[in-house]
ZAMIFI-268488 format. One line per 3 residues: number of its first residue (from 1); for each residue z, x, y of N, C-alpha, C. Coordinates in steps of 0.001 Angstrom, whole numbers, m for minus. Each point is the difference from the previous one (the first is absolute). Layout:
! residues N
NUM) Z/X/Y/Z/X/Y/Z/X/Y  ...
! end
This chain:
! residues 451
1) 103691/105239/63960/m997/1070/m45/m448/325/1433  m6/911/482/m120/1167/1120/m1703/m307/193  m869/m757/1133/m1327/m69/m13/m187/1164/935
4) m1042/922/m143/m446/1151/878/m293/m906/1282  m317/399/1192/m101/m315/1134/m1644/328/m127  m411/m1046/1006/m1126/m113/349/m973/1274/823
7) m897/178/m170/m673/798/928/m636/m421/806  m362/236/1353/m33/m1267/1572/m1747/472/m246  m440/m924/m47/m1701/257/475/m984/1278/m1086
10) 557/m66/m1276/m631/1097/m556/194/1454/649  1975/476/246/184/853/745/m509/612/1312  m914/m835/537/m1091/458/1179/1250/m399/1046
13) 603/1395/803/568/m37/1554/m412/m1089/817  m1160/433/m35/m611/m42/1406/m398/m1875/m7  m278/m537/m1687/m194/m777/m66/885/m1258/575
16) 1340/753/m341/1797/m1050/m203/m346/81/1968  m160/1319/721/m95/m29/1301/m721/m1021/792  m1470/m435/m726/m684/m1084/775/405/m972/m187
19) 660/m800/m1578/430/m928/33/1359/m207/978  1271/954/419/848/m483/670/m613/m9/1431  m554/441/419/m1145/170/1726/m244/m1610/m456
22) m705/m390/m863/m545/m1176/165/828/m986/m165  1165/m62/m559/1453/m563/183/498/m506/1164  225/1353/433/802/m260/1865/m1004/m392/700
25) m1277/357/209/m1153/m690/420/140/m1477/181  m144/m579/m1261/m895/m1087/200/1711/m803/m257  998/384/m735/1160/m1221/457/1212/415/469
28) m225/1002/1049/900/1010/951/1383/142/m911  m392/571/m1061/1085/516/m1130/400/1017/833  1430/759/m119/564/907/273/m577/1644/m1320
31) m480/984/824/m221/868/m851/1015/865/m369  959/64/205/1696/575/m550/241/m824/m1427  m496/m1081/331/1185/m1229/m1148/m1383/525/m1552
34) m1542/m360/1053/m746/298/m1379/m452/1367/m955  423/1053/875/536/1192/m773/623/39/m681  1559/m334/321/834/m218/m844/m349/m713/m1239
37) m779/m1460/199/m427/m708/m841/m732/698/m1182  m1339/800/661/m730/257/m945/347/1113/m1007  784/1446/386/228/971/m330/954/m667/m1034
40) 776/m1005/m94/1378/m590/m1065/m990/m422/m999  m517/m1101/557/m1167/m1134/m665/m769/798/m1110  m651/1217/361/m740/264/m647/101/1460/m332
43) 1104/474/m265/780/1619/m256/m1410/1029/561  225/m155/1526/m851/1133/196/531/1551/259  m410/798/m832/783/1120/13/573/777/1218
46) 815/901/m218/154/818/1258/m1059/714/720  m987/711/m783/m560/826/605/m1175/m603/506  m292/m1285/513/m729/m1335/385/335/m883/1156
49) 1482/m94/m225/653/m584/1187/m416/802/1422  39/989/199/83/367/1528/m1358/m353/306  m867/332/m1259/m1571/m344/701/m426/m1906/508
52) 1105/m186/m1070/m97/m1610/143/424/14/1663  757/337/123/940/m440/1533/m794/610/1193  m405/1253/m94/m938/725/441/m746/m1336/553
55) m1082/m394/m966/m1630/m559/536/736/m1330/80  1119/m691/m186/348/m1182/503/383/140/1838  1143/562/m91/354/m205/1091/m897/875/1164
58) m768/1322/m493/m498/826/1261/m1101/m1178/m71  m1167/m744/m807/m995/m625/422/552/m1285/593  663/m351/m316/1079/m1172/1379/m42/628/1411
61) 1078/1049/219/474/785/835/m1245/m16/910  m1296/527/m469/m1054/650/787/m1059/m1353/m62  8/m989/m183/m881/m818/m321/m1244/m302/1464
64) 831/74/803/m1076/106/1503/m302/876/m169  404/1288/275/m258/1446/21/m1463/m116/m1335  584/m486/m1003/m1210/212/m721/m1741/m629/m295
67) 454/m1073/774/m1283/m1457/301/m776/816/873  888/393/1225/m603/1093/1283/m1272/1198/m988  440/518/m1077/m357/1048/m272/m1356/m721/m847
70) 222/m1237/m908/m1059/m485/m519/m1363/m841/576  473/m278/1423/m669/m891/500/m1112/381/184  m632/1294/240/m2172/587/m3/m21/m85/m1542
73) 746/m149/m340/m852/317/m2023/121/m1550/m598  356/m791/798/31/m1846/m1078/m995/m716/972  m1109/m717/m519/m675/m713/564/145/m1719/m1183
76) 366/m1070/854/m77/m684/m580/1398/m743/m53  470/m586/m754/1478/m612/m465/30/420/m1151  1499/m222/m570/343/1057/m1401/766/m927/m112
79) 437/305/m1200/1332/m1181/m1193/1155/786/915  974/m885/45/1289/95/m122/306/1794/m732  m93/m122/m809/326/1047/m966/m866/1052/m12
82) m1121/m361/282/m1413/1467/476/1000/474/963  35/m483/1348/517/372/579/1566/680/271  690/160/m806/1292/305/m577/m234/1121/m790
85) m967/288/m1133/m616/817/m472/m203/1093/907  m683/122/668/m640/568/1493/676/1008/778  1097/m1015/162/924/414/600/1187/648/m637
88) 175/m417/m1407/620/1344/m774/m291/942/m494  m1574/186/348/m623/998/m768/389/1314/1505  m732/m623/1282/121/771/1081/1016/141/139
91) 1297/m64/517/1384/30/m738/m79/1651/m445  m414/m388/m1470/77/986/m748/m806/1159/412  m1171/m39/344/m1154/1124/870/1029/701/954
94) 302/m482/1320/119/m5/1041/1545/1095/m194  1275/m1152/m590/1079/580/m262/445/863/m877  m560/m87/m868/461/547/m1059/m609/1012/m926
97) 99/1165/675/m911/1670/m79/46/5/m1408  673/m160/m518/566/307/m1540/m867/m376/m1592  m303/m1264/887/m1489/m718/m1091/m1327/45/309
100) m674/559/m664/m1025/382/175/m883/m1365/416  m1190/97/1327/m220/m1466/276/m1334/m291/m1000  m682/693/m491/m860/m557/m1056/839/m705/m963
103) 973/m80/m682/1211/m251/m984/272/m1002/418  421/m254/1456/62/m1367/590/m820/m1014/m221  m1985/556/756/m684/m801/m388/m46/m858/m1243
106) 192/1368/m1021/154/m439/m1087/465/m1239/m929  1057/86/753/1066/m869/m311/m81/m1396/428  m663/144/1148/m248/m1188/1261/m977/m390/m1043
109) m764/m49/m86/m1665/m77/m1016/300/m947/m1390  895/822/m761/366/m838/m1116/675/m1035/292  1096/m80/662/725/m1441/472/m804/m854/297
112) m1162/258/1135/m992/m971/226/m782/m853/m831  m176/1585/m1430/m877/m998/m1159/665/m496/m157  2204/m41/m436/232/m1050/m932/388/m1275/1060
115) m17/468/1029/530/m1635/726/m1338/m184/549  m948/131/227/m1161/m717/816/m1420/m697/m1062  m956/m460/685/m1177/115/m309/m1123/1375/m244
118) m868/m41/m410/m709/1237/m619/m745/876/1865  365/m972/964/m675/678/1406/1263/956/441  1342/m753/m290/1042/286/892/384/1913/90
121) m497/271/m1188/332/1471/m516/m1081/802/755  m1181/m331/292/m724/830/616/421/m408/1315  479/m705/394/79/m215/1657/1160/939/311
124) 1403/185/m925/1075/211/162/m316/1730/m80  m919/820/m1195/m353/1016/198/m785/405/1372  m1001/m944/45/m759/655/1248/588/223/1502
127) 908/m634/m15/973/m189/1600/1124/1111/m120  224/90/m1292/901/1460/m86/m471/1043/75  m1040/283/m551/m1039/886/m142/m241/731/1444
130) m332/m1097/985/m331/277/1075/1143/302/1163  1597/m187/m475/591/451/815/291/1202/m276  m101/798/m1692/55/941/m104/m1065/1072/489
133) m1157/m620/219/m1168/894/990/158/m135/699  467/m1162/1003/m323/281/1556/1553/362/874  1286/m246/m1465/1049/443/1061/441/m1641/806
136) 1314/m75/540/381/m973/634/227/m133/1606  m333/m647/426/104/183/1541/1032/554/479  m45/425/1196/1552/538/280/803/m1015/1076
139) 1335/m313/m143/892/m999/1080/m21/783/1378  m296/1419/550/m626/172/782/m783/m455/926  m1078/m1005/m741/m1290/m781/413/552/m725/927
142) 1621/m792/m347/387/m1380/573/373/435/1413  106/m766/1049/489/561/1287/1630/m488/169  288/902/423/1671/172/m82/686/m1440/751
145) 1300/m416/m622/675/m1069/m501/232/m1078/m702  605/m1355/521/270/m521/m1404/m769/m570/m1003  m1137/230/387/m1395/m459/m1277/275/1647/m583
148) 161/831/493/m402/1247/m571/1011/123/m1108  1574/m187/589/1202/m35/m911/m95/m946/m1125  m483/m1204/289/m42/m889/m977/m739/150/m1315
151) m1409/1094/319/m891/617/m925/919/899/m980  608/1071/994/44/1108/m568/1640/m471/m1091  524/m741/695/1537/m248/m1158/m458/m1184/m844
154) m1251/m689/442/12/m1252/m1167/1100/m1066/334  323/m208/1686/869/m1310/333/m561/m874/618  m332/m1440/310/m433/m761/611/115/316/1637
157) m715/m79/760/m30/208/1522/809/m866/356  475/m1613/m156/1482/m576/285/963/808/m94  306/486/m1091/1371/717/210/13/1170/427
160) m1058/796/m188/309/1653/829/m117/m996/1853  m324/m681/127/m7/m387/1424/1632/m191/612  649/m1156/m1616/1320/m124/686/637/1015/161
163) 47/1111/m1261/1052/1189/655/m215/713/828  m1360/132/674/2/727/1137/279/m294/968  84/m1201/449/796/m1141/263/1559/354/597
166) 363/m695/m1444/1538/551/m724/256/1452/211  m691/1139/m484/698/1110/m236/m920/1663/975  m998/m1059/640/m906/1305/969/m1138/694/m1741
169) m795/507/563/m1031/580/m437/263/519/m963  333/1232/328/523/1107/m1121/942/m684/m1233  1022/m640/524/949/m737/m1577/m874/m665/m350
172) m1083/m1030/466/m338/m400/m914/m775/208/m875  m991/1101/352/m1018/1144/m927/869/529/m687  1326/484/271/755/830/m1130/751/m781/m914
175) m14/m1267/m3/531/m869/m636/m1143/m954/m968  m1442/261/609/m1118/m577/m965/m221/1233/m862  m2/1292/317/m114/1097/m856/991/10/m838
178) 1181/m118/162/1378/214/m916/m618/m1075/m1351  m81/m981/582/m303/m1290/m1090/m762/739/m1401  m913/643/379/m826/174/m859/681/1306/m623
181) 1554/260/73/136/1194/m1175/851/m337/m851  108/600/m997/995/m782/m1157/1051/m280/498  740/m602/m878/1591/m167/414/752/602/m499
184) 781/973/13/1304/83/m573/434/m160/m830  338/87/m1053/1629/m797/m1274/451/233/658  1131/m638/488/1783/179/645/976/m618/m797
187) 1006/454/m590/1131/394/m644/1406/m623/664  583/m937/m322/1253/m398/216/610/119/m539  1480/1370/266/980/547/m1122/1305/m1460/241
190) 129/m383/m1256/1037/m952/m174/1925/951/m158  238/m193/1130/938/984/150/1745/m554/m361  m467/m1548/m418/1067/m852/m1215/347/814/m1591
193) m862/782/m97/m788/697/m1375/346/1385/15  m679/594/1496/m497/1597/m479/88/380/1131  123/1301/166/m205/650/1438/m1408/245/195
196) m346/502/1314/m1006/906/521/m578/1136/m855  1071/744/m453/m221/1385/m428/m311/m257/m1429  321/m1229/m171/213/54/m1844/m1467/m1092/m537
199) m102/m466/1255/m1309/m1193/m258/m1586/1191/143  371/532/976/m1189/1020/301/m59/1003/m1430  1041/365/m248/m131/1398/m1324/m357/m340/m1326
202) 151/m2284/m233/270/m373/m775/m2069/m205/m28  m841/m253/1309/m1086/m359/m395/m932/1536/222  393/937/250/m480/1272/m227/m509/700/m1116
205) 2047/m683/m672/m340/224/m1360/m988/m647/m766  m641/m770/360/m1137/m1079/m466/m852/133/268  m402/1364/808/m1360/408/545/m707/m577/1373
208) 1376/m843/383/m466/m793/1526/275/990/695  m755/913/1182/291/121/1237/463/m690/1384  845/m360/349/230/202/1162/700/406/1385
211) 285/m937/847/371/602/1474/1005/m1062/524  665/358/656/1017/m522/1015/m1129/m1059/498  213/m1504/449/m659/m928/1233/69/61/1257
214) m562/m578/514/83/1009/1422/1072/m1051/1155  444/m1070/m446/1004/m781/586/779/m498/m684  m32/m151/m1303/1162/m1388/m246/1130/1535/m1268
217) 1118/m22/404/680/926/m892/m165/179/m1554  m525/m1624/m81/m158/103/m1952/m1189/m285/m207  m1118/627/906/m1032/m649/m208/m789/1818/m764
220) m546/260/m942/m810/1051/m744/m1526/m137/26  m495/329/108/m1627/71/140/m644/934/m1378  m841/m716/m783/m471/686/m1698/m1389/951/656
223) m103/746/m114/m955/1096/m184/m1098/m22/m930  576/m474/m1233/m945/89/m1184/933/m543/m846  m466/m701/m1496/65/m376/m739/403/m1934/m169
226) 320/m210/m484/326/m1930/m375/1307/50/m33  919/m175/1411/950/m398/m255/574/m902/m889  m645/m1196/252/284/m1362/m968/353/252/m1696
229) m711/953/m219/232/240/m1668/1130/1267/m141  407/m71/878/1494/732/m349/1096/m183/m166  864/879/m871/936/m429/m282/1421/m872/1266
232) m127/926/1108/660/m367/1156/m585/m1523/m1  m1328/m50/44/m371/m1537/544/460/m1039/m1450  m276/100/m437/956/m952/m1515/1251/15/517
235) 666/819/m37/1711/230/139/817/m785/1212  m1247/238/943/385/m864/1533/798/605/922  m712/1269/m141/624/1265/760/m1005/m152/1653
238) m1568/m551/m552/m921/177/1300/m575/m1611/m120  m488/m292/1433/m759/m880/m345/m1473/368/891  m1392/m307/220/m949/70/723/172/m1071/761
241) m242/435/1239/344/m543/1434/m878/965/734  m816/m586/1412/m80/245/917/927/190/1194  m164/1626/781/1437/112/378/m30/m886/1160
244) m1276/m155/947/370/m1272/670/695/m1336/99  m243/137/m1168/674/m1675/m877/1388/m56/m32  649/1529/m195/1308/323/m370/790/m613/1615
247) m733/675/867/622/62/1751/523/m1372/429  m321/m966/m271/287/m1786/282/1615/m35/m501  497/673/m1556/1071/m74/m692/919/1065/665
250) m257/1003/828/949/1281/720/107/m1276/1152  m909/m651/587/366/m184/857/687/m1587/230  399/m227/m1262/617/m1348/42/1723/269/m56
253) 351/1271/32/1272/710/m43/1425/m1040/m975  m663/457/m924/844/m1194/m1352/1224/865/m885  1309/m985/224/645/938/m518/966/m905/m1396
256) 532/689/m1058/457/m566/m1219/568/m1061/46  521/m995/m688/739/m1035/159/m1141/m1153/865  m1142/413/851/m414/m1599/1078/m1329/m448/m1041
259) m281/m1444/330/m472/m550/m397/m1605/m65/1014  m1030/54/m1206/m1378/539/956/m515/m627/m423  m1337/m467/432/m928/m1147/m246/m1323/729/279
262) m505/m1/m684/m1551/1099/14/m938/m1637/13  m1104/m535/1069/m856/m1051/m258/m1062/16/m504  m642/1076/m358/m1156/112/m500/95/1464/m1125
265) 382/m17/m889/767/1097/m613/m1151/812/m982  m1034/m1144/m500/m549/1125/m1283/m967/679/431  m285/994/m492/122/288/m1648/1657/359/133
268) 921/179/1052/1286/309/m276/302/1713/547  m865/808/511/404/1237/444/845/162/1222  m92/m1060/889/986/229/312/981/m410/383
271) 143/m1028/m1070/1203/m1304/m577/1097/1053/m816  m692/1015/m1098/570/852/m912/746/1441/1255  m664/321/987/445/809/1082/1297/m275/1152
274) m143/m1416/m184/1145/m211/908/1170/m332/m971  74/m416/m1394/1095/m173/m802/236/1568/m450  m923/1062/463/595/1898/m373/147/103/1330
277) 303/m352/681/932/204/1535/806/m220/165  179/m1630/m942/1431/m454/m105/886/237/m1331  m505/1235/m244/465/283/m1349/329/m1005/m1179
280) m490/m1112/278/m190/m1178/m1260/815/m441/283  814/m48/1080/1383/m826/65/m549/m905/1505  296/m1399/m577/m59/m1172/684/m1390/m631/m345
283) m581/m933/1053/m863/m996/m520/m1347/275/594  m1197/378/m654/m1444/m145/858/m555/m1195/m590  m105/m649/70/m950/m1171/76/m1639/m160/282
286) m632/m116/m1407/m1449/338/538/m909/m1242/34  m995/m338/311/m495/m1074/424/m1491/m125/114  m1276/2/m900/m1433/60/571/m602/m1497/m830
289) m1263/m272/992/m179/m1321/51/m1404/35/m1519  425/1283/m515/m860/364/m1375/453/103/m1169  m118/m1113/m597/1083/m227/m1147/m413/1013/m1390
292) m1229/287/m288/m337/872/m657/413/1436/82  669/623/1184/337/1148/785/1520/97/m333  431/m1256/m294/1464/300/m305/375/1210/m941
295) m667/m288/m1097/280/799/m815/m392/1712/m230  m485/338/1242/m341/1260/422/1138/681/521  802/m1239/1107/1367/665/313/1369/181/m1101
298) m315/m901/m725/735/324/m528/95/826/m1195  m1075/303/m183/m693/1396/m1136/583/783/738  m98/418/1496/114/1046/1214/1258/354/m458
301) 794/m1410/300/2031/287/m139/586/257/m942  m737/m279/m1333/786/367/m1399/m495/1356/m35  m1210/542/431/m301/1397/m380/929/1028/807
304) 200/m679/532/1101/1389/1406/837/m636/m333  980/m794/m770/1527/m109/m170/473/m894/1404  m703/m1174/71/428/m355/1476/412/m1396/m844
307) 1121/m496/530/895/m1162/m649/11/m562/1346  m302/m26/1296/352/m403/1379/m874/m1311/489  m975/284/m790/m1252/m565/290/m308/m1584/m64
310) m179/m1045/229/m240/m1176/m791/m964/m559/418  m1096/m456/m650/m1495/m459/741/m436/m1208/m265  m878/m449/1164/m693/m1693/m773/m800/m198/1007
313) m1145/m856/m811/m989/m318/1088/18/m1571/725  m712/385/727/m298/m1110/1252/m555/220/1616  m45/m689/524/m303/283/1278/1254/320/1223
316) 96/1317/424/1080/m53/684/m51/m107/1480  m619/m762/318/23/m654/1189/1185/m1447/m336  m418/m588/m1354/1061/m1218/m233/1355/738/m497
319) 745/1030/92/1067/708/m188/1045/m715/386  195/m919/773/1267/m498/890/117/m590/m1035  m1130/m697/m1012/623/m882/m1066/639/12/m1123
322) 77/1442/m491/1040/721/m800/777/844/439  76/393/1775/1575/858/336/122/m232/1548  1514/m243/150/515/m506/740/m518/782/1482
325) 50/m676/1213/m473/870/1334/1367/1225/118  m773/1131/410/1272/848/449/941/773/m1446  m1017/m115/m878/530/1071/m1303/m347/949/m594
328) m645/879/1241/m362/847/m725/95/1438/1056  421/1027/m431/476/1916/757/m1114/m189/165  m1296/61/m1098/m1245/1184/674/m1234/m1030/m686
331) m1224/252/1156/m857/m1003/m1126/m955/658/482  m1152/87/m1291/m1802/994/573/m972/m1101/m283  m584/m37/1160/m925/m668/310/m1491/1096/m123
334) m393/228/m1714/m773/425/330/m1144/m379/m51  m885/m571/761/m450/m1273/202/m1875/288/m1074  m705/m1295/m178/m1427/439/m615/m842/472/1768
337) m818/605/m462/m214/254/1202/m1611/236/m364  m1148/748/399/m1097/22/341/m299/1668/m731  683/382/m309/209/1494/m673/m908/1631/113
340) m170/m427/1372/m875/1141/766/859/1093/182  617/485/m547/867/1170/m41/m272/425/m1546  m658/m557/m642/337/341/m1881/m1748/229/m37
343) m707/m19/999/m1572/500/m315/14/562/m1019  426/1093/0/50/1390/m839/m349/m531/m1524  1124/m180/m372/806/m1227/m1300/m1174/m1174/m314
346) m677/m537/864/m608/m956/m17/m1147/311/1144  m921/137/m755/m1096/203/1376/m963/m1475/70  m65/m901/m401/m434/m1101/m376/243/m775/1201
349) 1620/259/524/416/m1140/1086/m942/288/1029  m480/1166/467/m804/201/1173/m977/m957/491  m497/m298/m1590/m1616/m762/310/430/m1794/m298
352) 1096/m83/m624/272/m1223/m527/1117/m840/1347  323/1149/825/928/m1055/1160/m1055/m426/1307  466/m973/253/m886/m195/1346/1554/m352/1322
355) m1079/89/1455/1606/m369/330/244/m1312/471  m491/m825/m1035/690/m1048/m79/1493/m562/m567  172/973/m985/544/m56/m1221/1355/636/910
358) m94/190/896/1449/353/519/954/m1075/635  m794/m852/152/868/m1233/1135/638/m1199/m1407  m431/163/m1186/1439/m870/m991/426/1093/m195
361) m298/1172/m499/1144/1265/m140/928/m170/1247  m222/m107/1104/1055/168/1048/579/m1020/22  393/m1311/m446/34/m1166/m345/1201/113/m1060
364) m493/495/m1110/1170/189/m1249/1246/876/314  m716/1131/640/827/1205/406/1133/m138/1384  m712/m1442/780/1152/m672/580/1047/m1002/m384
367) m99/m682/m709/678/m862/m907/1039/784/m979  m550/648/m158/927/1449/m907/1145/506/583  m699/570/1074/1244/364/1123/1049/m1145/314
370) m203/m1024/392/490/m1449/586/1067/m102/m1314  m641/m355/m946/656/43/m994/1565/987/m312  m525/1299/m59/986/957/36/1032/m371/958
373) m457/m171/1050/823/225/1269/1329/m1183/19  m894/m1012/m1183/1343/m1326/m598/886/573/m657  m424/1097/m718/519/227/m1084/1336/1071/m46
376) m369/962/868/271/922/364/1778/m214/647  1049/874/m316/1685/3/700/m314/494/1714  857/m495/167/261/715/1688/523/1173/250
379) m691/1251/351/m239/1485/m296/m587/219/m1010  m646/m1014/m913/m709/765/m874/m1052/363/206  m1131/576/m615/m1543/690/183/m1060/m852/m805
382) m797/373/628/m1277/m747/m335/m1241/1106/58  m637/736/m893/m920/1206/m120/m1552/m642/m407  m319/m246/1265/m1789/m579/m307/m1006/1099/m61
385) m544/m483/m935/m1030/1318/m558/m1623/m290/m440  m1172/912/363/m998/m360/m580/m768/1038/m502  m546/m303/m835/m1396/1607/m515/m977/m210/1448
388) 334/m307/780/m1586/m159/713/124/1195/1361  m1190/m169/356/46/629/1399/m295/m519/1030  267/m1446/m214/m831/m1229/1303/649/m354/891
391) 507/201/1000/791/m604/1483/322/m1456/m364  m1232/m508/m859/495/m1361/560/1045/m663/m1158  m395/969/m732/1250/m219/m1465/1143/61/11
394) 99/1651/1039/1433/742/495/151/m142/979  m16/633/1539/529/228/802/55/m1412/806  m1170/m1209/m320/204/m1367/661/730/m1000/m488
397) 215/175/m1425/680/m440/m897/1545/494/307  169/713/545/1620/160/530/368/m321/1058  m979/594/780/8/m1256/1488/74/m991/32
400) m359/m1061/m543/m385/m1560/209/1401/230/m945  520/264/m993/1373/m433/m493/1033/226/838  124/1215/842/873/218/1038/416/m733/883
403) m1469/m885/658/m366/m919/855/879/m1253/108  m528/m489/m1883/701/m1333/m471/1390/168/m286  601/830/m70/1293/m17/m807/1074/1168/981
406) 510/m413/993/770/917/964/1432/661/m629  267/m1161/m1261/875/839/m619/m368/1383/m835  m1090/449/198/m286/725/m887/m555/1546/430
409) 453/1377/m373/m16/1131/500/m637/945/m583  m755/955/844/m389/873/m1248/910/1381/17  m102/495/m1328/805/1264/m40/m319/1297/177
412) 461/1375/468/m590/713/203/m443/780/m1782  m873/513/m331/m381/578/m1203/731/1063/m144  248/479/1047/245/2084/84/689/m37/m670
415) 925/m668/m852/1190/192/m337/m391/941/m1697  m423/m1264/m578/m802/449/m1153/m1519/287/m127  m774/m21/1098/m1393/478/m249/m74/1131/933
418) 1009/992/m95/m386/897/1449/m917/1297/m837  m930/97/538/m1099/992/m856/m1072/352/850  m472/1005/164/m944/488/986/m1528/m534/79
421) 101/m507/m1706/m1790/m100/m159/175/m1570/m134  824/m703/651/263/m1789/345/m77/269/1081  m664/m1439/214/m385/m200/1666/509/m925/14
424) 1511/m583/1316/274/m1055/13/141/m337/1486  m629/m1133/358/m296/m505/1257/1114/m1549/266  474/m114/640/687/m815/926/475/m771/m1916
427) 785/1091/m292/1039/m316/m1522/m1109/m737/m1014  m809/217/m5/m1347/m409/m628/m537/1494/m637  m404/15/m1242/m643/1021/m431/m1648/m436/m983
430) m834/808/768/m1124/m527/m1080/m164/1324/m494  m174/262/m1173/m1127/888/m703/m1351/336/m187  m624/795/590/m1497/m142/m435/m236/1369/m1339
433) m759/m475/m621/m656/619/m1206/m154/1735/115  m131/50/1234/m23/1429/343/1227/805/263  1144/m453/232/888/358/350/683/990/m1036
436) 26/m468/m1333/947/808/m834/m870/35/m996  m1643/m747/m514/m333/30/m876/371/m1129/m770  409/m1195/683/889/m655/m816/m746/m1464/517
439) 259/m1478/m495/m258/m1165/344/345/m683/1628  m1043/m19/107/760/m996/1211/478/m1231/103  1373/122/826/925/m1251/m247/544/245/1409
442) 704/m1401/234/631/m119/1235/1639/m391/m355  582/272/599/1905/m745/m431/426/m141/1815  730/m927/m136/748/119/1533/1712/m986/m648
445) 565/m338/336/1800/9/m576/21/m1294/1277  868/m1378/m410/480/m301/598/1797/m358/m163  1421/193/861/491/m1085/m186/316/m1361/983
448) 612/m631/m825/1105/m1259/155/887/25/1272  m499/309/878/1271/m666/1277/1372/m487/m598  1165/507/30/946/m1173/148/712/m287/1371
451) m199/m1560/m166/107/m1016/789/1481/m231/199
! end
């Protein structure tokens, strides 16, 4: 018997919204994974979802930006969740022309009665009340730089410090602004399957709009509608990918018949990308140290018709202990990394990384390499990759391997990444968020000396 699905919070939006805020909050949950979660969990309809995603991720996104704006109207300390409240209500004032802000109050008001004490509702009205009379300060007020940037994008003053740093002034304001706009769907045509012309006409017909990507040849960009529930996406004509994500697999230059070793592979996008390069012929080998994740890739490979594939977990730093040194054409190192390139996707990491948290990341992400570099044939490639935008992830992280290991070379990219809106520096390419609209990631190619 078929049980109806639950309704999340007595259908209240805004309600399902404070509880996931108070989620990633208080046990730095990922707000991607608990969307997903809740909208399945608890069949929240379509015409609900965007508002859900809406007041999740923009009251993340803006969360400095919005404390800034509350701070003359709160006297006192507030709950956890008052304060979350607060800040999704202003959110909603501030951004979002469309809802009327008495409606907000409104809304703010009743939540308070059902989650608080009998004071909490008048406190939560009266502080709203009063930003709707007196208006919110303006970021104007602040005096220009990185306290000012840090206000106005909602990033910690550590990191707008490093990229200015890293990337001069301007990238890095245009790269704290980028953060805060949606992302994309991006579209990977499985070209084992379907063409270009026939994958695009096939999700048109489905009421998807879209567009050519702006670098990777099979990469499509959705306009409108749910790819995922289409027929193409069942069939395993498309998969969703970030086209950044795609660029690591162009540039590992893999061809049919060789045997590839992907080290950190799931969810599998682009474990499933390099076996449609190699047209399913020969061996990819996938490998993540998340045994629960296995079975994501391999959902990935049966849905696109990929037979190439073979996966298992463990830690692949201990790799030498299931394959021999020197067996392998092509291997991606795409390493865990600190994931300051996926803001967008995840606005949570901003407030939840410190930079401490980079020196065992640089740690794993060397051992990884070391590893590969056992692993790896003489002329073969080695494609290290990260979501991040941190020097010390990427560009030092190839240095110090260069350093240690004289057998070892880097390759030029142009070959397969030659594109106007890539920036590639001394055969090193990073991405920033601004560039194409797309994730930031770094790739740089090494090979194998032979000796």
């Amino acid at each position: 018997m078929n049980r109806p699905k639950k309704k999340i919070w007595n259908g209240n939006v805004r309600d399902a919204a404070l509880s996931i805020l108070m989620e990633v909050n208080n046990n730095q949950a990922y707000s991607n994974l608990l969307l997903h979660r809740t909208i399945q969990n608890y069949g929240i309809e379509a015409k609900d979802r965007g508002l859900l995603t809406e007041l999740t991720y923009g009251t993340l996104q803006h969360r400095m930006t919005l404390d800034y704006y509350l701070e003359p109207f709160v006297r006192g300390k507030l709950d956890k969740w008052v304060r979350e409240l607060l800040r999704m209500s202003v959110y909603q004032i501030v951004y979002l022309t469309k809802i009327p802000p008495h409606a907000v109050v409104h809304e703010a008001v009743e939540i308070a009665k059902r989650r608080g004490h009998k004071r909490i509702a008048p406190t939560v009205n009266g502080i709203l009340r009063s930003v709707l009379r007196k208006g919110v300060r303006s970021l104007e007020e602040l005096e220009d730089g990185i306290a000012k940037t840090a206000i106005e994008t909602s990033h910690p003053e550590w990191l707008i410090s490093r990229w200015v740093e890293e990337y001069g002034e301007e990238e890095a304001t245009a790269m704290a602004h980028e953060n805060n706009n949606p992302a994309p769907m991006t579209l990977r045509v499985n070209l084992t399957k379907t063409t270009m012309t026939e994958a695009i006409s096939m999700l048109e017909s489905e009421g998807i709009d879209v567009r050519q990507g702006e670098v990777v040849p099979e990469c499509v960009i959705s306009l409108s509608g749910n790819p995922a529930a289409t027929e193409a996406y069942k069939k395993g004509f498309i998969t969703i990918q970030d086209e950044s994500s795609m660029l690591p697999v162009l540039a590992l230059d893999v061809k049919p018949g060789m045997k590839v070793l992907d080290m950190c592979a799931a969810p599998g996008g682009k474990t499933t990308f390099i076996a449609e390069q190699m047209n399913d012929k020969g061996q990819v080998l996938a490998h993540d140290i998340h045994e629960h994740k296995m079975a994501l890739i391999e959902a990935n490979a049966n849905r696109l018709g990929l037979s190439s594939i073979t996966s298992k977990s463990g830690d692949s730093r201990k790799l030498l202990e299931l394959y021999e040194q020197a067996s392998f054409d092509r291997i991606l190192v795409d390493a865990p990394c600190s994931g300051l390139g996926v803001i967008r996707r995840k606005p949570e990491i901003k407030y939840n990384k410190t930079e401490l948290d980079f020196d065992g990341l640089v740690t794993i992400q060397s051992d990884l390499l070391a590893t590969a570099r056992e692993l790896i044939k003489p002329e073969g490639i080695i494609v290290y990759s990260t979501c991040t935008v941190e020097s010390a992830e990427n560009r030092h992280i190839v240095e110090r391997f260069l350093e240690r290991h004289t057998d070892m070379e880097k390759v030029s990219l142009m070959k397969r990444l030659d594109n106007e809106k890539l920036v590639i520096k001394d055969d090193m390419l990073q991405v920033l968020p601004q560039h194409f609209g797309s994730d930031g990631f770094f790739v740089t190619a090494f090979r194998k000396k032979k000796m």
